[in-house]
C-alpha positions in Angstrom: -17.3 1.9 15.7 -14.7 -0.4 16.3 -12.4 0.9 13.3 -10.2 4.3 13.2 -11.0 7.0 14.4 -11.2 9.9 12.0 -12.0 13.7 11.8 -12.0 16.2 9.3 -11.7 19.8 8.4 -13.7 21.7 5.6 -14.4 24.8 4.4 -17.5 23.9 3.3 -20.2 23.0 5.8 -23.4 22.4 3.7 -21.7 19.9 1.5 -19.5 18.3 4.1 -22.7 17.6 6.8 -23.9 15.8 4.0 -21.7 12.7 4.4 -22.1 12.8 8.1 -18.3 12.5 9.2 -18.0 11.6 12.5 -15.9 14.8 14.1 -15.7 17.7 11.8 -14.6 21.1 12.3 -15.2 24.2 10.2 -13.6 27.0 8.9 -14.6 30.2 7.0 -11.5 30.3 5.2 -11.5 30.2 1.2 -11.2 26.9 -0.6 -7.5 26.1 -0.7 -6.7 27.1 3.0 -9.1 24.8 4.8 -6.0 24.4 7.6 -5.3 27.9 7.5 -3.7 30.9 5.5 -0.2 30.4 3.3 2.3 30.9 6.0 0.6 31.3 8.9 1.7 28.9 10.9 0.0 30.1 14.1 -3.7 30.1 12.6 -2.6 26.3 11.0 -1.6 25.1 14.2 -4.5 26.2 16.1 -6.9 24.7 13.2 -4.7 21.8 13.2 -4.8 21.2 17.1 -8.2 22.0 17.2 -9.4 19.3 15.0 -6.7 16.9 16.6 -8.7 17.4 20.3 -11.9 16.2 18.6 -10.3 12.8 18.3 -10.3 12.3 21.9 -13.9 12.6 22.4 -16.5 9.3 21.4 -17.9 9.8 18.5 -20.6 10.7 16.1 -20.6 14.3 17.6 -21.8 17.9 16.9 -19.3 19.6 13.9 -17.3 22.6 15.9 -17.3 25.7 13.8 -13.9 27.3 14.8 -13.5 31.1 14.6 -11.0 31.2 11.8 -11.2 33.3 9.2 
């Protein structure tokens, strides 16, 4: 609680609720382009800033499946 404050972003939901991360966001991207598409920075960014947000709210909260795909 006191410590860093994390998040992460996975392609794979089932597995990753598992371990119970703190913040969490999905995607239904392939393995391999968890942040997004090869060269596509738009869809990285927005994956990328999306995540980022989570870290300014207390945590353990809900995962946030974003619309990616």
């Amino acid at each position: 609680m006191a410590g860093i404050a994390t998040t992460l972003t996975s392609w794979n939901a089932g597995v990753t609720r598992l371990t119970m991360p703190p913040r969490a966001t999905f995607t239904r991207l392939s393995r391999g382009s968890t942040i997004g598409r090869p060269g596509d920075t738009a869809q990285q960014r927005r994956i990328l800033e999306a995540t980022l947000a989570l870290l300014a709210q207390d945590a353990p909260i809900d995962p946030v499946l974003l619309e990616e795909e």
